[in-house]
Residue, then its C-alpha position, 0 to 999 in steps of 0.5 A: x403502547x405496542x407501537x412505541x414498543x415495536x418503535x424501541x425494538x426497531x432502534x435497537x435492532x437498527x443500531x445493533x445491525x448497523x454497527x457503533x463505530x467509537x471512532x471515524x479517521x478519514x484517509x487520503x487514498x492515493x497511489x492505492x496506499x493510505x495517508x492519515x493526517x496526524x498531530x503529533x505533540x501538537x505538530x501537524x504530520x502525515x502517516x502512512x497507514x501499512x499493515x505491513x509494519x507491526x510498530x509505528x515510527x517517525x522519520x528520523x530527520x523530523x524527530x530532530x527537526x520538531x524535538x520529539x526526542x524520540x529515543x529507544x529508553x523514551x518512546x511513548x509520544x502523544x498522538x492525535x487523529x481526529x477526534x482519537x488521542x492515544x500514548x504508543x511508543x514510535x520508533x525511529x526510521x528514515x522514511x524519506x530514503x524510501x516514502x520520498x517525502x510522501x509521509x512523516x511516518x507510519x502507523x502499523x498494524x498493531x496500533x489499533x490493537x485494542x479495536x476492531x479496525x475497519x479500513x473502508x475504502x468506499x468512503x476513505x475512513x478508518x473506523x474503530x469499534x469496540x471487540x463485541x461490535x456486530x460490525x462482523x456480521x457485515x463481513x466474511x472471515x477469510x483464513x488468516x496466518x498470524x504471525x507471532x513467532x518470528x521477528x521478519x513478519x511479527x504481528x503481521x497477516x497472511x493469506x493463502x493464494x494461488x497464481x494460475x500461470x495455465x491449465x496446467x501450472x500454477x504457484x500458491x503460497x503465502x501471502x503478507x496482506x500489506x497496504x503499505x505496498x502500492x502494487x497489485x499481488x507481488x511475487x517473491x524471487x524464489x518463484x521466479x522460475x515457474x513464471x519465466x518458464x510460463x510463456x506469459x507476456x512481460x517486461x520489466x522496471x528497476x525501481x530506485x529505493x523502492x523498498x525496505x525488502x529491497x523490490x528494486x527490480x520487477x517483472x510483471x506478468x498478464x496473469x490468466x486467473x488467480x484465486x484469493x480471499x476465495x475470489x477467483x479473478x480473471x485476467x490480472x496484472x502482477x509483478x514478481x520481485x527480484x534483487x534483496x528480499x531479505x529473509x522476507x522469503x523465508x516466511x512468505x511467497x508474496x504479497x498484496x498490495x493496495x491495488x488489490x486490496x481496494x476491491x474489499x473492504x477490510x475488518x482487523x480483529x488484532x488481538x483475537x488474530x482475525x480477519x474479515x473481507x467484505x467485496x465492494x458492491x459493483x465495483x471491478x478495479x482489479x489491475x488487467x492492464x499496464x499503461x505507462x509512458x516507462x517514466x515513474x516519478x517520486x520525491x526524495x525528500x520533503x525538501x525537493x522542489x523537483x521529482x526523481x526518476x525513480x521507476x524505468x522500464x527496461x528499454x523504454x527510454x535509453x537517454x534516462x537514468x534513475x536519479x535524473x531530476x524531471x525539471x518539467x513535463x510537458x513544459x510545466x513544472x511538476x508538483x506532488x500531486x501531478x504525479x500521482x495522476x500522470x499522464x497515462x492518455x495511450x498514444x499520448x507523447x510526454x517531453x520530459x526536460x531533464x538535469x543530470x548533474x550540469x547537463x539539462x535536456x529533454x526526452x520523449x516518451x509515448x504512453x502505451x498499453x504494456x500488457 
């Protein structure tokens, strides 16, 4: 009898320590963003997953196409992902201008407000617990700002950091905690100054649509240290944002992106407005480097048969410009997935053949270590 009785307790114990997750959604995690497959009114779609958004939406264009009839006095859709299935409301927004074709849409922020959300990225999968799961005491509850009153950044979290230009100056603020965005920890133009004044090495990209918040121009810095979710990393590669931030300054100083944001595990806890962290064990993919070949290429739309040039670094390729259409790398005919991957070998030399209007003709580009 002790022994079955010791057996119960350790099953109790076990599932209590382990957590009971309600719900698994796998992701595909590329370009350091997360993509979830998504069937909406029967009709198979993918969705970027942004903690960046507060609300949902559906590319305009597909909500045409497939007759959601999505409109502001009829919003509420059915949604299935995985084995979850839920009513929300979506919005409209033409997420081809600016996701090139990558995605039908977005879930926000507030989707799973009803969940603790885990966004593990060992394994690639969302997972939902109910709120009085002891998933929490697997993870440490960082200092997180809310936002609920102002609509720029409604329902959005935010996180103090600090940026440590030497042993001198540094730039701390407030950051959006943002997996919609691929970059590593983006400044915002206001601090500019304090950055060009700083003797760092650099250079520069103009991007094309880049984002809503605009970021169609960036100059990215080698970082000493910086210090977030109470880690202080060496040696970081950043960017800060120039051009048509909007009133996004207004509320914050910057923000992380995926490529940061990889290196922890996250727990959301929408509704009582807390955030968790938890640092992958053995695990080191902070950004200390920039390897490009200049060229950064995107889809404009589900349509393109060929990629854009939609990134250039500033003095990289003089016979370029964006918008160009990359008929073939290297002799062979892109595809989605090819760019993601690259072909970022240092000292490797890409031919990209490239049209611009009637004209076709081809460049060379070698693949060096920027910073």
């Amino acid at each position: 009898m002790l022994r079955i009785a010791f057996l119960i307790t350790l099953l109790i114990l076990t599932k209590n320590f382990f957590g009971k997750e309600l719900y698994r959604i796998p992701f595909e995690f590329k370009g350091d963003r997360i993509f979830i497959n998504v069937q909406v009114n029967k009709t198979k779609c993918k969705f970027l997953f942004d903690t960046g958004a507060f609300t949902s939406s559906i590319d305009s264009m597909l909500n045409v196409k497939e007759k959601f009839n999505i409109k502001p006095s009829k919003n509420v859709i059915n949604v299935t992902i995985n084995n979850f299935t839920t009513n929300k409301s979506f919005g409209i927004l033409d997420h081809n201008k600016y996701g090139g074709g990558l995605y039908d849409g977005v879930i926000g922020i507030s989707f799973f407000a009803e969940y603790l959300v885990e966004i593990n990225y060992d394994d690639n999968e969302l997972r939902l617990y109910s709120k009085d799961d002891d998933i929490i005491n697997r993870f440490q509850k960082i200092h997180t700002i809310h936002h609920m009153n102002n609509m720029v950044i409604f329902g959005l979290f935010s996180t103090m950091g600090t940026i440590y230009l030497n042993e001198t100056d540094s730039i701390s603020g407030i950051f959006l905690i943002d997996t919609g965005s691929s970059r590593n920890i983006t400044i915002l133009e206001k601090n500019a100054s304090s950055l060009e004044t700083a003797n760092l090495k650099h250079f520069s990209i103009e991007y094309f649509n880049a984002s809503y918040h605009g970021f169609n121009k960036s100059r990215y810095y080698k970082i000493p240290n910086i210090k977030f979710f109470n880690h202080s990393i060496d040696s970081v590669v950043i960017d800060c944002s120039y051009g048509k931030n909007g009133d996004l300054s207004i509320f914050c100083d910057g923000i992380i992106g995926g490529q940061f944001l990889k290196n922890f595990n996250l727990l959301i806890d929408y509704e009582n407005s807390l955030f968790y962290i938890k640092r992958k064990e053995n695990n080191n993919l902070f950004c200390n480097r920039y390897i490009s070949d200049g060229i950064g290429l995107k889809y404009q739309d589900n349509k393109s048969v060929n990629p854009i040039i939609s990134s250039l670094i500033t003095g990289s390729c003089h016979n370029v410009k964006l918008g160009d259409i990359v008929l073939r790398i290297n002799g062979e005919s892109p595809n989605r997935d090819s760019i993601f991957k690259g072909n970022f070998e240092i000292g490797k030399v890409n031919i990209y053949t490239i049209k611009r209007n009637k004209e076709i003709f081809e460049i060379s580009t070698e693949v060096r270590n920027l910073l």
